[in-house]
Structures are given as structure tokens and as C-alpha cells.
C-alpha positions as CSV (number, residue, x, y, z in Angstrom):
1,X,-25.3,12.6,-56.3
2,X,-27.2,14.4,-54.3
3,X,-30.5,13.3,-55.8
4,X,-29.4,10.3,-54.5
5,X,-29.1,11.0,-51.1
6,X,-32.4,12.3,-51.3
7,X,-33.8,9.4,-52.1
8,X,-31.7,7.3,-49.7
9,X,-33.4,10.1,-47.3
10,X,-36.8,9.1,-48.0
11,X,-36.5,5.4,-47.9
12,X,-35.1,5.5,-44.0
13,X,-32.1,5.3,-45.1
14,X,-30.6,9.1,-43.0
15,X,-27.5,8.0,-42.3
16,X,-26.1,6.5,-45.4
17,X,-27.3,9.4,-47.3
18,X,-25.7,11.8,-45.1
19,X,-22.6,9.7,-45.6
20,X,-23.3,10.5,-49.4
21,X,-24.0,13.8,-48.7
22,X,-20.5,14.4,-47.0
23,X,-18.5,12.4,-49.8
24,X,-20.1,13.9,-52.2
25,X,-19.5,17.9,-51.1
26,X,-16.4,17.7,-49.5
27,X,-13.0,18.7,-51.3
28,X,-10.6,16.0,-52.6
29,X,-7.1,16.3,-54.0
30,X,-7.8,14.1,-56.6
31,X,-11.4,13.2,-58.8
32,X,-10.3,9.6,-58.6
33,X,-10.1,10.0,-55.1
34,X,-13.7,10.8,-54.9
35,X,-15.2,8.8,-57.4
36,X,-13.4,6.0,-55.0
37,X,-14.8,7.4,-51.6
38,X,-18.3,7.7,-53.9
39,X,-18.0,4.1,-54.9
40,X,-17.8,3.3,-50.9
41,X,-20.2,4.9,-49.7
42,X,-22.8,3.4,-52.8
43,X,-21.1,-0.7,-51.9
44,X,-22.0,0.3,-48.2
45,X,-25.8,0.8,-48.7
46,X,-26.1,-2.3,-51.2
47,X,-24.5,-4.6,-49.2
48,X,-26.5,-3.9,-45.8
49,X,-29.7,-2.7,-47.3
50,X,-32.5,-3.8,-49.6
51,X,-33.7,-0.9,-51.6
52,X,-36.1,0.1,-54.0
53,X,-35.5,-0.6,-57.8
54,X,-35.4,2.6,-58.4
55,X,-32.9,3.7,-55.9
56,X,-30.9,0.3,-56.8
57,X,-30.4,1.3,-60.9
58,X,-29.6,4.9,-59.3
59,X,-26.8,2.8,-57.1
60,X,-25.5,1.3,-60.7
61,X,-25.3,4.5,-62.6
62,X,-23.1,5.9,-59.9
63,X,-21.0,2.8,-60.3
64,X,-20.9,3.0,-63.4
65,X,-18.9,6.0,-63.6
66,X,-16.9,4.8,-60.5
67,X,-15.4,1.9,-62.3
68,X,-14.3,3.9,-64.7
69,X,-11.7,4.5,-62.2
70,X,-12.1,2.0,-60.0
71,X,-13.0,-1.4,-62.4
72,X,-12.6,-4.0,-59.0
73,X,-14.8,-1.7,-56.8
């Protein structure tokens, strides 16, 4: 995840992968919880910003594992 962010970093992208950042260290009650917040944050940078193909399949395999909890996310 925070691989991620780092490459969100590099493309311009500072504040959504700080947003990443954040979601991604802080403490949840539950792991659904976070994959959910996860899953957020990822819909957030694909629906305002065009990214690289590699950053985009990076987007997917996060969601991948989010709809495991989350299948309508």
C-alpha cells in the first residue's frame, strides 16, 4: 500500500497519496473496515485522475482484495 502511495507521490499526485498514506497506517477496529476506507481512497484517485498504466493495474490489485469485502465498491 505504501508502494502505492509512492508512486501516486511521483506522478503529482501528493495529496491522494497522503490520503493513502493515512488510511493505510492508521488503526481500525475492524480489517473490513480498512480494506473499505482503502477501497475509497483508491475510487477517489480513479475517478478524478488519469494515471499511468502502471499505477492504474496497481489501483486494481488493491481492489481486488477490497472486493473481497466490499463486492459493490
Amino acid at each position: 500500500m505504501l508502494n502505492l502511495a509512492d508512486e501516486l507521490e511521483r506522478a503529482g499526485l501528493t495529496e491522494r497519496a497522503e490520503r493513502l498514506r493515512v488510511v493505510a497506517t492508521i488503526a481500525y477496529t475492524t480489517g473490513t473496515e480498512w480494506l473499505g476506507d482503502i477501497g475509497l481512497a483508491v475510487r477517489d484517485v480513479q475517478k478524478k485522475h488519469q494515471v499511468s498504466p502502471a499505477i492504474q493495474d496497481s489501483l486494481e490489485r488493491v481492489m481486488s482484495a477490497v472486493h473481497v469485502a466490499w463486492p459493490q465498491l
